[in-house]
Backbone as a ProteinNet text record, in pm:
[ID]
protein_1_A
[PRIMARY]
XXXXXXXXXXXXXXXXXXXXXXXXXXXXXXXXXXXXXXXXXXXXXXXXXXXXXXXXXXXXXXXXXXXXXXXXXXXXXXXXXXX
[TERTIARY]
-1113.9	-1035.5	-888.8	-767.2	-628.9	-608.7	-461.4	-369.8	-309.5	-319.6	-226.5	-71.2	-1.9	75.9	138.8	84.9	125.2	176.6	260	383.7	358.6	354.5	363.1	499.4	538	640.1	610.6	648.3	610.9	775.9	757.8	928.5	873.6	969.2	1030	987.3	955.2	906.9	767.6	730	536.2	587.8	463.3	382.2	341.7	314.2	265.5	130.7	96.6	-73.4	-74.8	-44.7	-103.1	-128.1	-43.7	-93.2	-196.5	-172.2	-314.2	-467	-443.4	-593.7	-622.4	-500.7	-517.5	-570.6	-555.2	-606.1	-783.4	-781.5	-865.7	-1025.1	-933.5	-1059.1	-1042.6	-926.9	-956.8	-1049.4	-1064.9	-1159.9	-1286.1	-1307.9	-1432	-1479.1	-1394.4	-1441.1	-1443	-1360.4	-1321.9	-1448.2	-1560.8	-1699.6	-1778.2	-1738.3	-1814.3	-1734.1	-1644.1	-1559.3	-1488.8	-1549.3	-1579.5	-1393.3	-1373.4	-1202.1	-1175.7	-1061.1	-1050.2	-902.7	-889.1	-742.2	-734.4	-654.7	-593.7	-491.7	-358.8	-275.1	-146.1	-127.3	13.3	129.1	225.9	389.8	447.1	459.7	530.1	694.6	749	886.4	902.8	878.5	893.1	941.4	1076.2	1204.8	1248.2	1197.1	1212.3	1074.6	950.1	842.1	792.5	823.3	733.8	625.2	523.4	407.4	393.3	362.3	330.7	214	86.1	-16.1	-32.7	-166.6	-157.1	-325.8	-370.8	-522	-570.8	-698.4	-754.3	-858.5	-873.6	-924.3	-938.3	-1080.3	-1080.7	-994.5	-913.4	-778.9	-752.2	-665.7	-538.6	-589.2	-658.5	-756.9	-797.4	-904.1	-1001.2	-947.9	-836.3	-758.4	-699.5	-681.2	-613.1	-709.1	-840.5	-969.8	-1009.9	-990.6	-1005.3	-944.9	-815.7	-689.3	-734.3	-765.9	-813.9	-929.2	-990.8	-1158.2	-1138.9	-1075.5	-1008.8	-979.3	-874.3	-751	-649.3	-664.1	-543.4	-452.4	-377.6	-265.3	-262	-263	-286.9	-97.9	-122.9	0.7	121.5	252.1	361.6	342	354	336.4	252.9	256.1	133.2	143.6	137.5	178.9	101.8	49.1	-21.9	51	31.2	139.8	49.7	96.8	44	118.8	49.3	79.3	151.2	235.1	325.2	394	332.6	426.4	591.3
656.2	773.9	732	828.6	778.7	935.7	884.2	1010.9	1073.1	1201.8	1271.7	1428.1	1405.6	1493.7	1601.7	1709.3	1811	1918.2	1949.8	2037.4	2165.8	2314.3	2438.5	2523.8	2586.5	2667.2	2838.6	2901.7	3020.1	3096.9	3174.6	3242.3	3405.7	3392.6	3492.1	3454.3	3300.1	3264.5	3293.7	3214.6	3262.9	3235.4	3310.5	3271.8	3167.4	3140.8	3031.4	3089.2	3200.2	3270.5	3280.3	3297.4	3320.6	3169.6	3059.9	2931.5	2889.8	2939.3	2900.8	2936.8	3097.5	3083.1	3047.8	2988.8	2935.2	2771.8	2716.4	2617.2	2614.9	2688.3	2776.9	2729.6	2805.9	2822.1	2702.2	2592.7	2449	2385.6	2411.9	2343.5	2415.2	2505	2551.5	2494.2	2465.9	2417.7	2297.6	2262.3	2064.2	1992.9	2006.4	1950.1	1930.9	2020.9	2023.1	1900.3	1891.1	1807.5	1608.8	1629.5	1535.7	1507	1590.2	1608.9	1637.8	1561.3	1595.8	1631.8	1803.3	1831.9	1788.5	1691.9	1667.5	1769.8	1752.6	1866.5	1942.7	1994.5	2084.8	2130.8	2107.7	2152.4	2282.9	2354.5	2471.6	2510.1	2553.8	2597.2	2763.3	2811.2	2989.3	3031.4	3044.5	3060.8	2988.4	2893.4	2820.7	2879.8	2873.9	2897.9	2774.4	2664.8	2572.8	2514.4	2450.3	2450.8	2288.8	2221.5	2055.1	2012.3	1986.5	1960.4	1779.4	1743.3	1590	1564.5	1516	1569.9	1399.1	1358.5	1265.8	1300.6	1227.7	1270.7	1183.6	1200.7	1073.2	1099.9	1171.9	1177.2	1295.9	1328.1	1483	1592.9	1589.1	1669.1	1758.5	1657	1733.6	1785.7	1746.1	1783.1	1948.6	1929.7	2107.2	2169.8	2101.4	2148.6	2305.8	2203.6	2275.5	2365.1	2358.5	2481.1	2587.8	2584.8	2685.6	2759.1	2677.9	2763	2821.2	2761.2	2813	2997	2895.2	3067.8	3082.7	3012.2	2993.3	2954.3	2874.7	2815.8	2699.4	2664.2	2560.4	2447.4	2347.7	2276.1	2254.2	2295.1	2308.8	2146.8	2050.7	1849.6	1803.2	1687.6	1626.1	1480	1406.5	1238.9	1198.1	1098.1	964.9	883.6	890.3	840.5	773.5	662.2	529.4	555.5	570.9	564.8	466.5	491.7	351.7	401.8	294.5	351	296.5
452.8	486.5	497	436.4	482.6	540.6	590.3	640.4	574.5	557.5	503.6	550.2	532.4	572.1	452.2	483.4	408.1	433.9	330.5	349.3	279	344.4	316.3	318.7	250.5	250.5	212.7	304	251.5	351.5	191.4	184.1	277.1	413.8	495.2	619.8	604	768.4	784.2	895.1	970.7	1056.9	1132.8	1278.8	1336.8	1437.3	1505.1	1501.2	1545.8	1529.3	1418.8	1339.8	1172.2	1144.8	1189.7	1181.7	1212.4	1288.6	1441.6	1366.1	1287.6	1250.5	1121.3	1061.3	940.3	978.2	1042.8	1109.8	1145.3	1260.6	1269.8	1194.8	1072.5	935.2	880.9	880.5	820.6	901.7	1026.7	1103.4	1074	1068.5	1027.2	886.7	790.1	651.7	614.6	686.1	635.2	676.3	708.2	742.7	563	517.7	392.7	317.3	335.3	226.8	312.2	392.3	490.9	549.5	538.8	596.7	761	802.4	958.7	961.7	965.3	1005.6	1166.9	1179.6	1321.3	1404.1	1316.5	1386.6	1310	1409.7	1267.3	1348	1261.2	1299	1240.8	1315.3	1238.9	1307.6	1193	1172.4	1153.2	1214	1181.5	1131.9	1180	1098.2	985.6	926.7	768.2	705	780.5	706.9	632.3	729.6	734.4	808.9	725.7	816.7	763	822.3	819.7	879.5	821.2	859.4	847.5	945.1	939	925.9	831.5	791.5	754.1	806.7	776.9	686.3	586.4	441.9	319.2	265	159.7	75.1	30.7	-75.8	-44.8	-103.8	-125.2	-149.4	-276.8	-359.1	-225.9	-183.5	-64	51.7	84.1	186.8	156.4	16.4	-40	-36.4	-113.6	-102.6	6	105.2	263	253.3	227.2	260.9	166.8	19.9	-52.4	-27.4	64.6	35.1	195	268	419	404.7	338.6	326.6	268	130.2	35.5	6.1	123.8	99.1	119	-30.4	-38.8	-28.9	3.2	24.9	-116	-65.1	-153.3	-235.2	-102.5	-146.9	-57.1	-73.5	28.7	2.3	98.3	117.7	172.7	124.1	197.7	260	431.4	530.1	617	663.1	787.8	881.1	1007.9	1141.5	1199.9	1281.3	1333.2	1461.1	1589.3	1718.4	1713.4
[MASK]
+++++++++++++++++++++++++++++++++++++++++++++++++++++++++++++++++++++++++++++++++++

């Protein structure tokens, strides 16, 4: 499994609740695809959303987000943890 951090953009801003149950439903789905969304950053007013997802690759990580609730990630990086 690596880390991944992925980046959403959606033009006129979101919610923190519209996040919330878009999340939500990644946790409900990422079991099938052996994916663990951990946690997420959102920006309202830019209409950014930054998720941090443990996951055997990228693929499966979007995977989730499409069969979730469609939005699937603008980019997405394979990133290592460091205190």
């Amino acid at each position: 499994m690596s880390l991944f951090m992925d980046v959403h953009t959606l033009e006129g801003g979101v919610t923190e609740a519209d996040v919330a149950a878009a999340h939500a439903a990644d946790v409900a789905t990422q079991h099938k695809h052996g994916v663990n969304y951990l946690k997420y950053w959102v920006d309202e007013q830019a209409g950014k959303i930054f998720c941090l997802v443990d996951a055997p690759d990228a693929e499966a990580a979007n995977t989730v987000h499409r069969e979730a609730h469609g939005l699937v990630a603008d980019e997405i990086y394979q990133v290592a943890e460091h205190a």
